[in-house]
N, CA, C and O atoms as a GROMACS GRO file, in nm:
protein
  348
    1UNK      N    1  -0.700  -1.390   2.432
    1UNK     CA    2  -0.611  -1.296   2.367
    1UNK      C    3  -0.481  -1.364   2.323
    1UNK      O    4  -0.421  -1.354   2.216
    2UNK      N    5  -0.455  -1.431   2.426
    2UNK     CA    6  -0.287  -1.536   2.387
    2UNK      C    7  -0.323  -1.640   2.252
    2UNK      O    8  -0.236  -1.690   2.180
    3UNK      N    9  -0.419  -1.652   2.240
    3UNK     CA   10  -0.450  -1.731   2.114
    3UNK      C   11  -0.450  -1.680   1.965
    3UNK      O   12  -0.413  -1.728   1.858
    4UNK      N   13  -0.517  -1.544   2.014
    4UNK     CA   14  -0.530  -1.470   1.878
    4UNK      C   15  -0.376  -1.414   1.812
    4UNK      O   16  -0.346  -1.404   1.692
    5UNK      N   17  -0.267  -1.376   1.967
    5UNK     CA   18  -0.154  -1.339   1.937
    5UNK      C   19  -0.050  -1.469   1.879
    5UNK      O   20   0.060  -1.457   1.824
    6UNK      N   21  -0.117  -1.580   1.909
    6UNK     CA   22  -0.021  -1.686   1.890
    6UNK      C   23  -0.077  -1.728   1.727
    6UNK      O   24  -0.017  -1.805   1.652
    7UNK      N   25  -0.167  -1.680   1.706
    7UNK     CA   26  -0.236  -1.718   1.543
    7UNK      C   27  -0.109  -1.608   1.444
    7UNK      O   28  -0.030  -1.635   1.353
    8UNK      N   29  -0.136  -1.500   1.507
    8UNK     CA   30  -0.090  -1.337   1.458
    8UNK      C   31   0.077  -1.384   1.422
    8UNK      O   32   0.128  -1.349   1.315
    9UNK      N   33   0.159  -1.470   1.528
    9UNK     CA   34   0.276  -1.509   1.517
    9UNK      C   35   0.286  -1.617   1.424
    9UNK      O   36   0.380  -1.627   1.345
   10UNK      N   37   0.205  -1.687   1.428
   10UNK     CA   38   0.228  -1.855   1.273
   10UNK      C   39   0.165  -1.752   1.137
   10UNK      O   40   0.203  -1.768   1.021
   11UNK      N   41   0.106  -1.691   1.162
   11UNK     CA   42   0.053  -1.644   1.049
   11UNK      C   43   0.208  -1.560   0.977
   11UNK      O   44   0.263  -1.591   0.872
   12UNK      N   45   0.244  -1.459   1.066
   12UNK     CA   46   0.358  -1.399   1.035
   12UNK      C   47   0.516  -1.469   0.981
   12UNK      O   48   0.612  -1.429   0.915
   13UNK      N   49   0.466  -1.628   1.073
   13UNK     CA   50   0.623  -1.720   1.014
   13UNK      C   51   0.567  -1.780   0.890
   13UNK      O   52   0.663  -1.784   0.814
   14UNK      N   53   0.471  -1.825   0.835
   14UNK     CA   54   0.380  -1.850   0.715
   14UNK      C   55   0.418  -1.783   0.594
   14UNK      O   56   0.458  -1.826   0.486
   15UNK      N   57   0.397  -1.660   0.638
   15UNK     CA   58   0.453  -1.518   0.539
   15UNK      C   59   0.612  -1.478   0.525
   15UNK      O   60   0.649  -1.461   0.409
   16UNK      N   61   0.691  -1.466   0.607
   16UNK     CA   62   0.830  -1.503   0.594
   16UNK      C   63   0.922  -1.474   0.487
   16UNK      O   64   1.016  -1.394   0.488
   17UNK      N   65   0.873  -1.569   0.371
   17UNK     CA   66   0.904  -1.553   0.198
   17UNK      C   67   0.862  -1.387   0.221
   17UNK      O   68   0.943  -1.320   0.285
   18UNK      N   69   0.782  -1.344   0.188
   18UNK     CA   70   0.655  -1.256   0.137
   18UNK      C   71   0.761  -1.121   0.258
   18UNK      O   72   0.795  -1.005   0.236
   19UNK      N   73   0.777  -1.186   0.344
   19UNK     CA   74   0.835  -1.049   0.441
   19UNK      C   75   0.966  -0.999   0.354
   19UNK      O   76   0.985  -0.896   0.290
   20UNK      N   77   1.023  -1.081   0.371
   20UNK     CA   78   1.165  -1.063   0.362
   20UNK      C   79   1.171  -0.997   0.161
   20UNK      O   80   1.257  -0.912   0.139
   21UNK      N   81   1.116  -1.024   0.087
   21UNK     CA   82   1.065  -0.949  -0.010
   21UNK      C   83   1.029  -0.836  -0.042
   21UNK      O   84   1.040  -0.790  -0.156
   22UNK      N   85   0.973  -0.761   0.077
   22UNK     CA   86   0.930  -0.631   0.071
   22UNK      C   87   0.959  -0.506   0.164
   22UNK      O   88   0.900  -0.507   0.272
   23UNK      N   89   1.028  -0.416   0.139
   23UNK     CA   90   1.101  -0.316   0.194
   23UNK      C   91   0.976  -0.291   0.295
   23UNK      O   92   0.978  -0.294   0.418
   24UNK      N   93   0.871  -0.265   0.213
   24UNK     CA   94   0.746  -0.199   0.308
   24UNK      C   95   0.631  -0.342   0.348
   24UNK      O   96   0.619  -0.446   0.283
   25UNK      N   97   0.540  -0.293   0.505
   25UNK     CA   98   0.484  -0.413   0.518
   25UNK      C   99   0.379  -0.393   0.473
   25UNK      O  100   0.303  -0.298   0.493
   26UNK      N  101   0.358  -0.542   0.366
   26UNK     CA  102   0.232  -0.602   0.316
   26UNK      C  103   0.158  -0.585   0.327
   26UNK      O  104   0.142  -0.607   0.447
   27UNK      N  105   0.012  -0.532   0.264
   27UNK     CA  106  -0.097  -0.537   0.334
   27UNK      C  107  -0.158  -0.608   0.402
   27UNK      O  108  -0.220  -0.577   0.504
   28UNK      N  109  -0.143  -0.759   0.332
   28UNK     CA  110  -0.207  -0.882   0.417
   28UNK      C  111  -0.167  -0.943   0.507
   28UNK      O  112  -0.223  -1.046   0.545
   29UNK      N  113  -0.058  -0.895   0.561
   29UNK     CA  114   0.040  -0.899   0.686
   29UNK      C  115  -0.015  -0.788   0.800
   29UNK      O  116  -0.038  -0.816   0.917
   30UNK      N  117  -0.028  -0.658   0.739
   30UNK     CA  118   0.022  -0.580   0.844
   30UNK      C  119  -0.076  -0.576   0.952
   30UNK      O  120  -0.020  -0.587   1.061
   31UNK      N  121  -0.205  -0.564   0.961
   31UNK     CA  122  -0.303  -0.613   1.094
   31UNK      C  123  -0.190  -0.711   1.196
   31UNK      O  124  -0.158  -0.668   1.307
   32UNK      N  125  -0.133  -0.853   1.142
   32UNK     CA  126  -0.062  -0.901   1.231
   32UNK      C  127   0.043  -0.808   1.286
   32UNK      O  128   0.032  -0.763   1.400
   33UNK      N  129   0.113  -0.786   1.233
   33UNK     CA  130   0.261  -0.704   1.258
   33UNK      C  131   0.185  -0.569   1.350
   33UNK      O  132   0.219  -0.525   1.459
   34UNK      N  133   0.120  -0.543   1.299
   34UNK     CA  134   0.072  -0.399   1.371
   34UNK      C  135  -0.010  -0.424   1.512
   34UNK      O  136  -0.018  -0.341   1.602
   35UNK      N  137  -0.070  -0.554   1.515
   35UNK     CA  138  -0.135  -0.585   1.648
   35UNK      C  139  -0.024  -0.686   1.753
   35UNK      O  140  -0.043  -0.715   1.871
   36UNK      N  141   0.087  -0.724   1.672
   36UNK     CA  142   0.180  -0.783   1.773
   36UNK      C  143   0.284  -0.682   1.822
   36UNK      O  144   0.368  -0.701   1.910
   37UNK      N  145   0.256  -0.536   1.726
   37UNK     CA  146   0.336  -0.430   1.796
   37UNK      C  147   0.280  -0.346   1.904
   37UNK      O  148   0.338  -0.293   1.999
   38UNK      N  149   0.158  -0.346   1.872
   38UNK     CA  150   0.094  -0.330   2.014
   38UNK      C  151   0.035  -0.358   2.154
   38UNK      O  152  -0.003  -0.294   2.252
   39UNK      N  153   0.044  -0.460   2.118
   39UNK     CA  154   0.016  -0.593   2.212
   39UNK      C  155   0.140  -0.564   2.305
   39UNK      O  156   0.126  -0.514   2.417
   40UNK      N  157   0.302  -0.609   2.237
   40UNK     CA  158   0.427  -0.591   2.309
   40UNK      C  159   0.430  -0.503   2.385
   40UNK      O  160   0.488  -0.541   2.486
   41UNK      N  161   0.381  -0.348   2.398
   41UNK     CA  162   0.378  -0.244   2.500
   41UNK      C  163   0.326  -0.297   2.610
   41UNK      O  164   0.377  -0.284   2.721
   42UNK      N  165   0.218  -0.362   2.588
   42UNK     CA  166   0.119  -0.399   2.725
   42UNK      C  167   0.147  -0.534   2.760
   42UNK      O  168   0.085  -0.582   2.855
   43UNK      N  169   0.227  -0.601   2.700
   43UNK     CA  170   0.236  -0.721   2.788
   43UNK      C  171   0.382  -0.756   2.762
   43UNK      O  172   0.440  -0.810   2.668
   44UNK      N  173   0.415  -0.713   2.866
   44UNK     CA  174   0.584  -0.707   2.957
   44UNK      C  175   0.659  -0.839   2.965
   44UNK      O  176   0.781  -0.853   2.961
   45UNK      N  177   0.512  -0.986   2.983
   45UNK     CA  178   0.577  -1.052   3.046
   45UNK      C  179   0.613  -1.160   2.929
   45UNK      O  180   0.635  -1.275   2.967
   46UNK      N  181   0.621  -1.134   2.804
   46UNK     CA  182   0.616  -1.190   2.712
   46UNK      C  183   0.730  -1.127   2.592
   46UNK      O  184   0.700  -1.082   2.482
   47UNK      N  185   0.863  -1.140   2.648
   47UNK     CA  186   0.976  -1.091   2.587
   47UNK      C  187   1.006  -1.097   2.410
   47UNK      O  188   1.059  -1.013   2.336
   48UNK      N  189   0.954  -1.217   2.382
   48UNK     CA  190   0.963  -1.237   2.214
   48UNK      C  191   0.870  -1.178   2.157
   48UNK      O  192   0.895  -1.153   2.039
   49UNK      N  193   0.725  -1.128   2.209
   49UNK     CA  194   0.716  -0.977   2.165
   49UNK      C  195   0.781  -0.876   2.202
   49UNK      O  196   0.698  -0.798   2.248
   50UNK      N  197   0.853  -0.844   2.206
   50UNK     CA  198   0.927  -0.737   2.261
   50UNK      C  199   1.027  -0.746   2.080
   50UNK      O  200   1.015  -0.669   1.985
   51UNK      N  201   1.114  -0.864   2.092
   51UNK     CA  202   1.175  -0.904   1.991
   51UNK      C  203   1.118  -0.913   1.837
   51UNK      O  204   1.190  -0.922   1.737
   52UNK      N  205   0.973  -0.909   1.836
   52UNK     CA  206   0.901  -0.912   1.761
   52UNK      C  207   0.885  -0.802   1.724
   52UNK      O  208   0.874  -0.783   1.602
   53UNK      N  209   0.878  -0.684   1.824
   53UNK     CA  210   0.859  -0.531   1.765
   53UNK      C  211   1.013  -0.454   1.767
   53UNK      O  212   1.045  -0.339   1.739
   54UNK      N  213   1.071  -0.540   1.802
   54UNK     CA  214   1.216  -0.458   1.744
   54UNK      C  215   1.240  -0.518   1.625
   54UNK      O  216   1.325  -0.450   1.568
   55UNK      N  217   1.206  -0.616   1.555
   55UNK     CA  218   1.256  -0.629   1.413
   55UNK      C  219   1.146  -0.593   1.354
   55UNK      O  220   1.195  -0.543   1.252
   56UNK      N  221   1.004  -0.578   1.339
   56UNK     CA  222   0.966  -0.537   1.280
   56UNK      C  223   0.994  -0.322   1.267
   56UNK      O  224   0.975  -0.232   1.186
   57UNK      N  225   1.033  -0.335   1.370
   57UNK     CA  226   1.104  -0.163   1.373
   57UNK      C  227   1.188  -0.122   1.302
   57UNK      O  228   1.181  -0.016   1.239
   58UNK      N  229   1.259  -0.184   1.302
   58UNK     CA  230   1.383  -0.202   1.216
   58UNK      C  231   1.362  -0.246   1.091
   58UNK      O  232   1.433  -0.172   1.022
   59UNK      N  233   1.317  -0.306   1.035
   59UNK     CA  234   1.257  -0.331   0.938
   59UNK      C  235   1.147  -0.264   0.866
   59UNK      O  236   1.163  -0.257   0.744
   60UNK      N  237   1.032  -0.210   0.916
   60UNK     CA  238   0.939  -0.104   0.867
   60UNK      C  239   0.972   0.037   0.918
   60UNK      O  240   0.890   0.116   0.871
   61UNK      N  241   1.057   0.094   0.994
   61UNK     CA  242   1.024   0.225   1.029
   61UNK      C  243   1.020   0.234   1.143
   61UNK      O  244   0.993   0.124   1.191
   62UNK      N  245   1.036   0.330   1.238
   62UNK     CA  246   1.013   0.379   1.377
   62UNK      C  247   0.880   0.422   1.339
   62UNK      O  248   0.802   0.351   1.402
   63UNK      N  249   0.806   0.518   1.254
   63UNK     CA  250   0.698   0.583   1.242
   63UNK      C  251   0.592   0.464   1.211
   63UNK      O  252   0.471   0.488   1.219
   64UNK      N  253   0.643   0.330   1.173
   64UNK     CA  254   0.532   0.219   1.135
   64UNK      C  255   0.510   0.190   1.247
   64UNK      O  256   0.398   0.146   1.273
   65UNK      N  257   0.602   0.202   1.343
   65UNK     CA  258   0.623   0.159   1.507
   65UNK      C  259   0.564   0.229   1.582
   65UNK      O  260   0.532   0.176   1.688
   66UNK      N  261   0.543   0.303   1.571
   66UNK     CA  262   0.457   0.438   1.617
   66UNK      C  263   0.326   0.471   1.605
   66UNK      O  264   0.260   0.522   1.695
   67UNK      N  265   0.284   0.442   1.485
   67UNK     CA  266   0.152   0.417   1.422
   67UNK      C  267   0.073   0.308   1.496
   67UNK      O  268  -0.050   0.307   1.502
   68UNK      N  269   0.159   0.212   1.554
   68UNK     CA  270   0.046   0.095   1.550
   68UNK      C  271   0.053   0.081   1.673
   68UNK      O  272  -0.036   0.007   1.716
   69UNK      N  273   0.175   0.152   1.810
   69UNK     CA  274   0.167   0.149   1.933
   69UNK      C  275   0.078   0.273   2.021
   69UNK      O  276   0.045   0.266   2.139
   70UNK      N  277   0.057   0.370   1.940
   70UNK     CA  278   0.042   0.481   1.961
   70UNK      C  279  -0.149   0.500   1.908
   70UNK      O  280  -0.229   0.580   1.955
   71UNK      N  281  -0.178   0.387   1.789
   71UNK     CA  282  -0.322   0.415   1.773
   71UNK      C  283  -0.307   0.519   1.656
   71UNK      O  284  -0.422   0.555   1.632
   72UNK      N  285  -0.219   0.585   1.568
   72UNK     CA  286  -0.221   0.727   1.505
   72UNK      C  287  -0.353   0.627   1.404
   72UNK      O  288  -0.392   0.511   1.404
   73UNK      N  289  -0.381   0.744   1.332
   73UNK     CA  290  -0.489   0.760   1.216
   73UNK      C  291  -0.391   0.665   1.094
   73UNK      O  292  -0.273   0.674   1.060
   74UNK      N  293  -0.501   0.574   1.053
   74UNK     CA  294  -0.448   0.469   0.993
   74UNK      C  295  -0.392   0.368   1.007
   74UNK      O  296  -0.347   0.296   0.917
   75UNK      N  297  -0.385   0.344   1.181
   75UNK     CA  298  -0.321   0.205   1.178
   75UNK      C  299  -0.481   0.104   1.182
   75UNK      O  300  -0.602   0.109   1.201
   76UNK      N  301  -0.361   0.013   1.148
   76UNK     CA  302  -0.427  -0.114   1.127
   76UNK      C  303  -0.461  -0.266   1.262
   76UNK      O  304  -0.497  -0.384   1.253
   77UNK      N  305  -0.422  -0.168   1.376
   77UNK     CA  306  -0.436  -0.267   1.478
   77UNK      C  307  -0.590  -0.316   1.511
   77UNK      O  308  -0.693  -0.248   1.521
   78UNK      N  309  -0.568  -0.471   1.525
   78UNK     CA  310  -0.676  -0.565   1.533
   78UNK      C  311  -0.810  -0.485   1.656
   78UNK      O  312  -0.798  -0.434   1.768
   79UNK      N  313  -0.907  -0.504   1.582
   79UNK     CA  314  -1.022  -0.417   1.692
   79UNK      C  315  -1.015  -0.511   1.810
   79UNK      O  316  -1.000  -0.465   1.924
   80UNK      N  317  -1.025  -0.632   1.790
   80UNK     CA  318  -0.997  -0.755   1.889
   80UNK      C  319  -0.884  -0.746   1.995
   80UNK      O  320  -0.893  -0.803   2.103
   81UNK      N  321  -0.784  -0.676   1.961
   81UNK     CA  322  -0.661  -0.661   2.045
   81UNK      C  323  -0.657  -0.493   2.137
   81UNK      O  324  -0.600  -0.449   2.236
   82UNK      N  325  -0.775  -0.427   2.009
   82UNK     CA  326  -0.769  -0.306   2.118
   82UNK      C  327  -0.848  -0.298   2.188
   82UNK      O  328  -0.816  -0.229   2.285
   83UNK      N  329  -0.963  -0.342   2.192
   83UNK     CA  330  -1.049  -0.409   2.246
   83UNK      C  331  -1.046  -0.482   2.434
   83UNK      O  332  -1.093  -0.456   2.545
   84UNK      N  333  -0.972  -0.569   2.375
   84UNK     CA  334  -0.884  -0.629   2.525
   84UNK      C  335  -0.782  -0.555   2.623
   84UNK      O  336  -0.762  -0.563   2.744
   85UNK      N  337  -0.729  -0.483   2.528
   85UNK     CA  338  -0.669  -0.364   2.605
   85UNK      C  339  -0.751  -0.259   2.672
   85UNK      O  340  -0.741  -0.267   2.795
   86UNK      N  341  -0.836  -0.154   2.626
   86UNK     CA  342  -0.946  -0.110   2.705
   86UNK      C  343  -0.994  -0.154   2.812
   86UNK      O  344  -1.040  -0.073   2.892
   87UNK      N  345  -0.996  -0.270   2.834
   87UNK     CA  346  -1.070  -0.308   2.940
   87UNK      C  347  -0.999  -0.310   3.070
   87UNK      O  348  -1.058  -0.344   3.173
   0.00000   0.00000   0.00000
């Protein structure tokens, strides 16, 4: 799981240009952004997610924040990450 989240994070500094460009998040971004915002709830011991979902909060929305911690209809979090969580 730490691998897939550590892909999810280079992938996201990769994109960067492309972030900072767009009021709303990307499509070809947001699986990352949306599975490193949910990830951060469940794993405590890993503070720069934490930091990771406060700027993307701030940056997309409380309700984008919400969507992707919460599971609502339409998010885009990685089946792979919810997956690992279930268990």
């Amino acid at each position: 799981m730490y691998d897939l989240l550590e892909n999810y994070c280079e992938f996201i500094m990769i994109n960067l240009p492309c972030i900072r460009k767009h009021k709303e998040c990307p499509d070809d971004i947001n699986e990352a952004v949306s599975s490193l915002i949910f990830a951060s709830a469940r794993l405590g011991d890993l503070p720069e997610l934490a930091a990771i979902r406060k700027f993307f909060s701030e940056r997309y929305g409380q309700r984008f924040e919400k969507s992707a911690l919460q599971l609502l209809p339409g998010n885009v979090v990685s089946y792979q990450v919810k997956a690992f969580f279930e268990t």
